[in-house]
C-alpha positions as a printed Julia matrix, in Angstrom:
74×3 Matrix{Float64}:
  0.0    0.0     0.0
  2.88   2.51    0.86
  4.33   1.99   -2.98
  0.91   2.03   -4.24
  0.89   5.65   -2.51
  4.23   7.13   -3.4
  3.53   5.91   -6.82
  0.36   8.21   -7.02
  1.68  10.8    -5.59
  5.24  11.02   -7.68
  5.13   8.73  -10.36
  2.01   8.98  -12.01
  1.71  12.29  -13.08
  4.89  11.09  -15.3
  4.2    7.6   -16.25
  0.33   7.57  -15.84
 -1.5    5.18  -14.23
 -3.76   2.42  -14.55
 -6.39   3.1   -17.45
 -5.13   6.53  -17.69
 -1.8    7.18  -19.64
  0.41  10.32  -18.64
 -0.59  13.35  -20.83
  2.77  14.89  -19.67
  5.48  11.74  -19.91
  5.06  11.2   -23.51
  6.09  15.06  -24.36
  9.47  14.43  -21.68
 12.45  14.69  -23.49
 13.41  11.44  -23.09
 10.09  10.11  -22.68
  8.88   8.89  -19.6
  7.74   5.2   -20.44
  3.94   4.34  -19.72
  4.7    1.94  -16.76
  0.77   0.51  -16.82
  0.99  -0.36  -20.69
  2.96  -3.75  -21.88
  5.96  -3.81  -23.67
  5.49  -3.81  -27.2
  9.08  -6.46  -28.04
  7.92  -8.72  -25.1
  4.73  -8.4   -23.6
  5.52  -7.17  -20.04
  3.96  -4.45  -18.03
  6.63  -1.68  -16.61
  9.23  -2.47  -15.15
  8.19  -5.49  -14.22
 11.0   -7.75  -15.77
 13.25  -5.8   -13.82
 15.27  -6.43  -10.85
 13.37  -5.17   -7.54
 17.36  -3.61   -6.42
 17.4   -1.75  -10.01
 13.86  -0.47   -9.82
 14.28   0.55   -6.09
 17.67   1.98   -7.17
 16.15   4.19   -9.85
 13.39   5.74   -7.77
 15.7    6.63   -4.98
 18.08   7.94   -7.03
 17.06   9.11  -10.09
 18.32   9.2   -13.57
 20.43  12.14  -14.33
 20.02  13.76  -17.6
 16.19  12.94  -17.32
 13.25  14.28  -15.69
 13.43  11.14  -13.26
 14.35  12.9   -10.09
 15.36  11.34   -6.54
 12.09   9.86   -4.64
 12.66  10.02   -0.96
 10.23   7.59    1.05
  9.11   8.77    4.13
């Protein structure tokens, strides 16, 4: 429940959220990828064919040179 909540309150806005894609990711230079929409070369949803260290990585720290910045969890 506490990811479901930082995800709606930091993520979504970005990378949309279930039945509703992001009006602002896809105009992100990169693009923020729709994380509720499968992958169209093989069929998974997000990031979830990712490592759970890499993912958690990534929203702690960011990724520079994009609009991905550092989520803190309280």
């Amino acid at each position: 429940m506490a990811g479901a909540r930082i995800y709606g309150e930091n993520c979504a806005v970005c990378h949309g959220s279930q039945g509703k894609p992001s009006v602002v990711g896809k105009h992100m230079f990169p693009a923020a990828p729709p994380l509720w929409e499968k992958h169209h070369h093989h069929g998974s949803i997000g990031v979830s064919d990712d490592p759970p260290g890499e993912t958690y990585w990534k929203v702690v720290n960011g990724i520079r040179l994009t609009g991905m910045r550092p989520i803190k969890a309280g």
